[in-house]
C-alpha positions as CSV (number, residue, x, y, z in Angstrom):
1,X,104.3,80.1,123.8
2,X,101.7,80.5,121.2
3,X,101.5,83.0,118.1
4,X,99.0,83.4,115.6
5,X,99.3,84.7,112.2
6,X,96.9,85.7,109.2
7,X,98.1,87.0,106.3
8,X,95.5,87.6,103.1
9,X,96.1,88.8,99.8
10,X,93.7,89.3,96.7
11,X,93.9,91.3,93.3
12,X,90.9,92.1,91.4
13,X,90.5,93.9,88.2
14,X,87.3,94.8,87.5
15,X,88.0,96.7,84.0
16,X,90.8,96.1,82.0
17,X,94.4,98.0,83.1
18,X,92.5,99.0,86.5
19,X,93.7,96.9,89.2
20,X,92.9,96.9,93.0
21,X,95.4,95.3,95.6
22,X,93.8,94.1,99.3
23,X,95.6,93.0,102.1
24,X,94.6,92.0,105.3
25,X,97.1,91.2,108.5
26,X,96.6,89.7,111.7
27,X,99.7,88.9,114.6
28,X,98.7,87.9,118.3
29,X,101.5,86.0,120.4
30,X,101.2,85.1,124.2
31,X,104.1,83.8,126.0
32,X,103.2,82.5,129.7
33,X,105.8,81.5,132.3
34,X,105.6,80.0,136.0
35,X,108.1,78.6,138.9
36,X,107.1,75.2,140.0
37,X,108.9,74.5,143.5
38,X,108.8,72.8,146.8
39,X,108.3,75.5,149.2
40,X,107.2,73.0,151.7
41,X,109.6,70.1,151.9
42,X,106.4,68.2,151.6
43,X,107.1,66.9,148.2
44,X,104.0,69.0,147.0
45,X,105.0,71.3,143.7
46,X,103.8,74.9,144.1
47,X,103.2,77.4,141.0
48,X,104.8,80.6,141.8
49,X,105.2,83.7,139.7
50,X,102.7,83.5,136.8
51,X,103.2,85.9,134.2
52,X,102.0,86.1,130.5
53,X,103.0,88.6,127.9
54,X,102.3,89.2,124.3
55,X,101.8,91.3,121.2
56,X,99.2,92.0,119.4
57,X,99.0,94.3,115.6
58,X,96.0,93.9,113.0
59,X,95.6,95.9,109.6
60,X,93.4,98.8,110.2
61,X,91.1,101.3,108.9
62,X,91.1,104.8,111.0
63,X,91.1,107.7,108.0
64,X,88.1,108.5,108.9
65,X,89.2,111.4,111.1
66,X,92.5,112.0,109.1
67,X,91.5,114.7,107.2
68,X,90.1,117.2,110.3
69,X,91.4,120.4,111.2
70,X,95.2,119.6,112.8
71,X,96.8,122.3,114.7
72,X,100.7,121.1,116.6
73,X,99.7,124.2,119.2
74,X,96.0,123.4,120.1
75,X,94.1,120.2,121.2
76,X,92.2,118.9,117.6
77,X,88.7,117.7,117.7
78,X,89.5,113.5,117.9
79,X,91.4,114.1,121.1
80,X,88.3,116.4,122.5
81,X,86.3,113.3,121.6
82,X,88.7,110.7,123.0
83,X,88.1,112.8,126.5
84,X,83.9,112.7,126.2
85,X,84.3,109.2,125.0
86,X,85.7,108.2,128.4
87,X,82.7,108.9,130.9
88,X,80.5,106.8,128.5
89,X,82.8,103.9,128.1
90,X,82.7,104.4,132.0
91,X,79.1,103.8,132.2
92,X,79.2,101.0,129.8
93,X,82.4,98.9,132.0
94,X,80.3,100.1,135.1
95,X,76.9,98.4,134.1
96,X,78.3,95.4,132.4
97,X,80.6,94.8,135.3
98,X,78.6,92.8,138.7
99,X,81.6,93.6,140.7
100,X,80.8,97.8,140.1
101,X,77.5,97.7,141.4
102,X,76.6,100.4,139.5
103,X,78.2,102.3,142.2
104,X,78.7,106.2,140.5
105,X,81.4,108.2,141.2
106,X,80.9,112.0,142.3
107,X,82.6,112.7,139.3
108,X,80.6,110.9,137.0
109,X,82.3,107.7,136.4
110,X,81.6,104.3,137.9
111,X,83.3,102.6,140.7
112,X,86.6,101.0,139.2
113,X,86.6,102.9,135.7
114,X,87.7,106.3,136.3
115,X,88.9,109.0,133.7
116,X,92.4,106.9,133.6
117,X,91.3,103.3,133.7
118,X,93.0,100.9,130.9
119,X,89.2,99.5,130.4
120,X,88.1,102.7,129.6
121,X,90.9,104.9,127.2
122,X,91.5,102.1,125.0
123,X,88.3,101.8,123.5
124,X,87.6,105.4,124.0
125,X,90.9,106.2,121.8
126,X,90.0,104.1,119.3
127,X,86.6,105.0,119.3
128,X,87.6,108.5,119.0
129,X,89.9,108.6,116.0
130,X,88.3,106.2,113.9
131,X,85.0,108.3,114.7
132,X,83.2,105.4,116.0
133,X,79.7,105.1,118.3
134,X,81.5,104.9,121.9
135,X,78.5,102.3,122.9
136,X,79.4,99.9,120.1
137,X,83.1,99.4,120.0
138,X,85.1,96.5,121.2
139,X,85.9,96.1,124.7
140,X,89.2,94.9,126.4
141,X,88.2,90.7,127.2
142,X,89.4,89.5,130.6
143,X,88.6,85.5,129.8
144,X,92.3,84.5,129.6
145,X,92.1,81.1,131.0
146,X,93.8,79.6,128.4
147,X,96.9,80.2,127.0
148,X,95.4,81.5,123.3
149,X,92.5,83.2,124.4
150,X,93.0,86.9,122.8
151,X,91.9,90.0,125.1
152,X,91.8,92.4,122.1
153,X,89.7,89.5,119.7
154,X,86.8,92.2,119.1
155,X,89.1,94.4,117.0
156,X,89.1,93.0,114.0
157,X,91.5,93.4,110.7
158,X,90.5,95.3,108.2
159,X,91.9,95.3,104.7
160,X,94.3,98.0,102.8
161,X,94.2,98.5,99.4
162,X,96.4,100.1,96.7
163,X,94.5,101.1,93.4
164,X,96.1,101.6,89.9
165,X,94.6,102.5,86.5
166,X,96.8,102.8,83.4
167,X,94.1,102.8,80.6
168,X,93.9,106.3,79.6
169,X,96.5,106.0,77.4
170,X,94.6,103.6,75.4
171,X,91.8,106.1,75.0
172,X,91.0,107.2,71.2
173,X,92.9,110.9,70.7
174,X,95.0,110.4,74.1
175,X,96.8,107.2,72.5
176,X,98.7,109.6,69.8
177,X,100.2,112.1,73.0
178,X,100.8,109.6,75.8
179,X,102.6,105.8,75.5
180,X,101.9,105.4,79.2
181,X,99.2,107.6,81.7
182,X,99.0,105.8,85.1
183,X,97.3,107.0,88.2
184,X,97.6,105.4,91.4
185,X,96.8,105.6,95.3
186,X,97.1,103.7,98.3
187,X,96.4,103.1,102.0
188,X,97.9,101.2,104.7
189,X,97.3,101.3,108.1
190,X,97.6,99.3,111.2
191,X,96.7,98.9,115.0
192,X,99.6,97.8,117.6
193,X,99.6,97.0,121.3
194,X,102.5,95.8,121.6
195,X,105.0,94.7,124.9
196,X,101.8,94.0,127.1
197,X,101.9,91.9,130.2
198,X,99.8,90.5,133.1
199,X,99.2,91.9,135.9
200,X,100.3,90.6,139.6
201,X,96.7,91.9,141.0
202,X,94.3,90.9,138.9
203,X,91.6,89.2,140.4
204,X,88.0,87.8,139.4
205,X,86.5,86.8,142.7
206,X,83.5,84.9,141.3
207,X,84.1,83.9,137.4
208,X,82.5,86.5,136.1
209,X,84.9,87.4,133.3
210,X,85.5,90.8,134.8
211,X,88.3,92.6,137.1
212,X,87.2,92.7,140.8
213,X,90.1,93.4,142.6
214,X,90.4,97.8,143.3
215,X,93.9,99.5,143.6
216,X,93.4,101.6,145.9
217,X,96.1,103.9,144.4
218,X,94.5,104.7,141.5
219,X,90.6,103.6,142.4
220,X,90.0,101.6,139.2
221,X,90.0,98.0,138.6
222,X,93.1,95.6,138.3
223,X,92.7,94.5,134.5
224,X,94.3,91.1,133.4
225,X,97.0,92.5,131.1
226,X,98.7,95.8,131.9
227,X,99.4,98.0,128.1
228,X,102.0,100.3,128.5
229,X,101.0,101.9,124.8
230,X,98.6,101.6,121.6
231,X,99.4,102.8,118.3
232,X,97.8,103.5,115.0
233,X,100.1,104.2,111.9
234,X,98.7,104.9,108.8
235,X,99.2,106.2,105.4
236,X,98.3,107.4,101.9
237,X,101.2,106.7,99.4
238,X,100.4,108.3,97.3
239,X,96.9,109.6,98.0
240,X,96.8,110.5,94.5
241,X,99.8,109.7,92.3
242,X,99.9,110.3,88.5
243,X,102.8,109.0,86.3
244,X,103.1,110.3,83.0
245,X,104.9,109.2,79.4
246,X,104.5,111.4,76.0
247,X,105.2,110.1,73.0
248,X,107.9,113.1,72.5
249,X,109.9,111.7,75.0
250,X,108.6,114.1,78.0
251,X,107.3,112.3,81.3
252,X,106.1,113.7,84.4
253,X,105.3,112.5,87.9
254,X,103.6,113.7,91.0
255,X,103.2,112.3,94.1
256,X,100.6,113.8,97.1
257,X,100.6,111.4,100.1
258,X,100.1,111.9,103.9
259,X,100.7,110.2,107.0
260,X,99.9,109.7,110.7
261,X,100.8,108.0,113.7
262,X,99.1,108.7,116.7
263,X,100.2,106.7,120.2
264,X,98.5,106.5,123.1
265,X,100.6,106.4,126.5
266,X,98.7,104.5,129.3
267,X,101.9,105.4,131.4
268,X,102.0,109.2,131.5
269,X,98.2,109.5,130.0
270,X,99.4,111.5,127.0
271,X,98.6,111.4,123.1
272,X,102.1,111.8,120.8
273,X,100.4,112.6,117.2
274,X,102.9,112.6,114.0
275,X,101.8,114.3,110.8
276,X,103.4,114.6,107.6
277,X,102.5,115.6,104.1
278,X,104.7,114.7,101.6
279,X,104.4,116.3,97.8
280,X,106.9,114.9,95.0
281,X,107.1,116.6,92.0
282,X,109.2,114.9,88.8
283,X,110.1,116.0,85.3
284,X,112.3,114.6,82.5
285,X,113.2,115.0,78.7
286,X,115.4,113.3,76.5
287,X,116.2,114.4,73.4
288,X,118.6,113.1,70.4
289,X,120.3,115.2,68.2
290,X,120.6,118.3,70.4
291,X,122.4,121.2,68.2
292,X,124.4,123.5,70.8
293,X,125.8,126.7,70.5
294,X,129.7,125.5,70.7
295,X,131.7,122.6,69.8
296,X,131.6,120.0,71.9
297,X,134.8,118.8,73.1
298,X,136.3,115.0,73.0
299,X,134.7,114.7,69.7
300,X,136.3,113.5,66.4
301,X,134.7,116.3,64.1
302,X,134.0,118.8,66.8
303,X,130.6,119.6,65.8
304,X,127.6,121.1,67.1
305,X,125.4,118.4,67.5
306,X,124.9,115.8,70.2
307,X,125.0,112.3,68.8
308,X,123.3,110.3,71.9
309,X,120.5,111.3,73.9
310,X,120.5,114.5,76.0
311,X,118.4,113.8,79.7
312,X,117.1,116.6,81.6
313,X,115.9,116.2,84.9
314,X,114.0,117.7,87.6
315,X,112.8,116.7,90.9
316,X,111.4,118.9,93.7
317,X,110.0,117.2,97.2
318,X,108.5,118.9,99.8
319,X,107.7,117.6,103.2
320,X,105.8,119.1,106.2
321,X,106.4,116.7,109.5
322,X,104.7,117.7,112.9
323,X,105.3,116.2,116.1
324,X,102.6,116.9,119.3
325,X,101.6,116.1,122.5
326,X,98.3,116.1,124.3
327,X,98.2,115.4,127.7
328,X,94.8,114.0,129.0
329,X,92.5,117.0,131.6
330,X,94.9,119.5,130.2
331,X,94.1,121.9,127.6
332,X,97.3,122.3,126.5
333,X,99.1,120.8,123.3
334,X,103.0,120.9,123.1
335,X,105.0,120.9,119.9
336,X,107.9,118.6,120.4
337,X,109.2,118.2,117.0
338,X,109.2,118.5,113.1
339,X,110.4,120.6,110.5
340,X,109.3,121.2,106.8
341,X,111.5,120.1,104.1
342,X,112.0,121.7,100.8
343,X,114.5,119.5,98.2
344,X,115.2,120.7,95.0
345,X,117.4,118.6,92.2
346,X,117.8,119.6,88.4
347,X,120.3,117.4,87.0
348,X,121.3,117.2,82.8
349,X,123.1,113.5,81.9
350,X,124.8,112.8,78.2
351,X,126.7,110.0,77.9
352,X,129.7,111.0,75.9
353,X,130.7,107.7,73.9
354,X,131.1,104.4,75.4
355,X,133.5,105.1,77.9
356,X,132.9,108.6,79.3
357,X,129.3,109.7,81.0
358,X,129.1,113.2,82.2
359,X,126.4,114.5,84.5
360,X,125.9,117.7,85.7
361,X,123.6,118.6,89.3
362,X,122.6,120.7,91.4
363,X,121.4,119.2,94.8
364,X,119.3,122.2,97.6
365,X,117.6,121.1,100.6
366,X,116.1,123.5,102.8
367,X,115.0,122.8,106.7
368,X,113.5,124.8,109.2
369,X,111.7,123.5,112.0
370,X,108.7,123.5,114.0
371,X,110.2,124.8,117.3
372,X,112.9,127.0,117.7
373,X,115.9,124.8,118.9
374,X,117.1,123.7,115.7
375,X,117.7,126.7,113.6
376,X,116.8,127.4,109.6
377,X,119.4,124.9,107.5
378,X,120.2,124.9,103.8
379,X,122.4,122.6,102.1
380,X,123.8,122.7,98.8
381,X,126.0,120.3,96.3
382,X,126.4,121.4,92.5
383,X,129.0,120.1,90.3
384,X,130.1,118.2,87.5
385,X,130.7,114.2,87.8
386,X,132.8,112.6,84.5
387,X,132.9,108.8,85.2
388,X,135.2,107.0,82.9
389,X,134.8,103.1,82.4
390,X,137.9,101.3,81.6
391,X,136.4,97.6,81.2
392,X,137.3,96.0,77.9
């Protein structure tokens, strides 16, 4: 067994109250396993069953193609690259590998790396949705002589970052409205091929470093480890985020992120894409000395002012998720899934005296989905809660 783990972490601040936060990751683990047995009677030890299997997940950088047109009912632009990206990573496997012989298909593609090939779609999918040069990204490595050599070592980690800047509030004019004015964004991402193991077939006849046994299923090359799936997740959170105290006791928050997972299946040759967009909106005031229009009950003098502080509350989220799948050669994108979320919460709190805490809500959350077997929902709580501590 062998694993392998980087973690890195810095925090610079190259102004005063603005502060940036990198992180880089790295995992790789490789398990191998064999049967040593007699077979013979011959007292000589034979290995039998060799199989390695492993994981593999860096930090990663892939917004580059984020932010293009998405559409859960038509193929998008990255996966129309991802299929042109094939027939040139085709060419590429086909004249680096001796055991192709530059041998070109009728349809284009060389002899062992046809449209499905493993060689060929993972680099092509990555190329495609981190809008890379097809003719310069990393290629799968088949040199797995040794227990820790990595077959995915060419893709590197890359590092996330999270920004914050809480200065404004210390600006000349803005330090007599605001006690505190931050503004923040993030982004996280990572790559995943996860569950991977070798392959029975794999052969390299001569040492070459390259697949040279055919299956003559499928026409393309046996590679050393079999991926059932790739993954990149990423995220903004927030993508822009701005926090927000006054000096009269106001504050405000809003939140704008968006996410994406995207997952290639090297099974069923299909692309599952997950977007959300997320938008939190916050508002509060508290305010001391409230007069009201009636007495207010529980009270000693039964007057017409609030004593403590008075918190008012608002929150409203909205949430778009979509769920899609591409299958490779078909024009022909299928919405499986999502819904868009609309939650709505107002809420006033008073605490009452030192036993007695009353807070009134009112709690809406409104669903309706992307396809039409889930129908519209709406949910609603209101009420009044009174909690009453009896500790001495």
């Amino acid at each position: 067994s062998y694993r392998q783990e980087l973690k890195m972490e810095a925090t610079v601040e190259p102004m005063r109250d603005f502060t940036i936060d990198l992180n880089l990751t790295r995992s790789f683990s490789k398990n191998f396993s064999q049967l040593f047995k007699d077979t013979t009677g011959n007292g000589n030890f034979g290995h039998l069953s060799p199989l390695a299997s492993g994981g593999f997940d860096i930090s990663f950088i892939s917004y580059q193609t984020m932010f293009r047109k998405y559409s859960a009912t038509t193929p998008g632009e990255s996966f129309l690259q991802f299929e042109q990206n094939r027939l040139l990573l085709s060419q590429r496997l086909g004249q680096e590998n001796p055991y192709s012989g530059n041998q070109v298909n009728p349809d284009g593609y060389y002899k062992g790396y046809g449209r499905y090939a493993q060689d060929v779609l993972i680099p092509a999918f990555i190329a495609a949705y981190t809008d890379q040069d097809p003719l310069k990204v990393g290629l799968i490595d088949h040199n797995n002589r040794r227990v820790n050599d990595n077959p995915f070592k060419r893709y590197l980690p890359k590092p996330n970052w999270r920004l914050t800047y809480n200065g404004l509030s210390r600006l000349p004019g803005l330090d007599r409205i605001f006690t505190n004015f931050t503004i923040s964004h993030g982004y996280s991402s990572n790559l995943s091929m996860n569950n991977f193991t070798s392959a029975l077939l794999y052969a390299d006849q001569f040492g070459f470093g390259f697949p040279s046994f055919v299956d003559p299923v499928s026409n393309n090359f046996v590679p050393f480890f079999i991926v059932p799936n790739l993954t990149i997740s990423e995220r903004f959170s927030p993508l822009i985020g701005i926090d927000v105290q006054m000096i009269n006791q106001l504050n405000f928050k809003l939140d704008y992120g968006r996410s994406r997972t995207i997952s290639l299946s090297l099974i069923d040759f299909q692309v599952s894409e997950v977007r959300s967009v997320e938008i939190t909106v916050g508002a509060g005031w508290r305010k001391r000395g409230l007069k009201l229009p009636f007495k207010i009950p529980f009270t000693k003098d039964d007057s017409k002012t609030l004593v403590n502080d008075l918190s008012f509350r608002f929150d409203m989220t909205y949430r778009d998720n979509a769920t899609s799948n591409n299958i490779l050669d078909q024009r022909n994108t299928i919405p499986t899934g999502g819904q868009k979320i609309l939650s709505l919460n107002p809420s006033i709190d008073y605490v009452l005296n030192n036993r007695i805490r009353l807070r009134l809500f009112f709690e809406q959350n409104r669903v309706v989905g992307y396809i039409a077997t889930p129908p519209p929902v709406v949910n609603t709580r209101a009420g009044l809660q009174v909690n009453i501590s009896l500790a001495q």
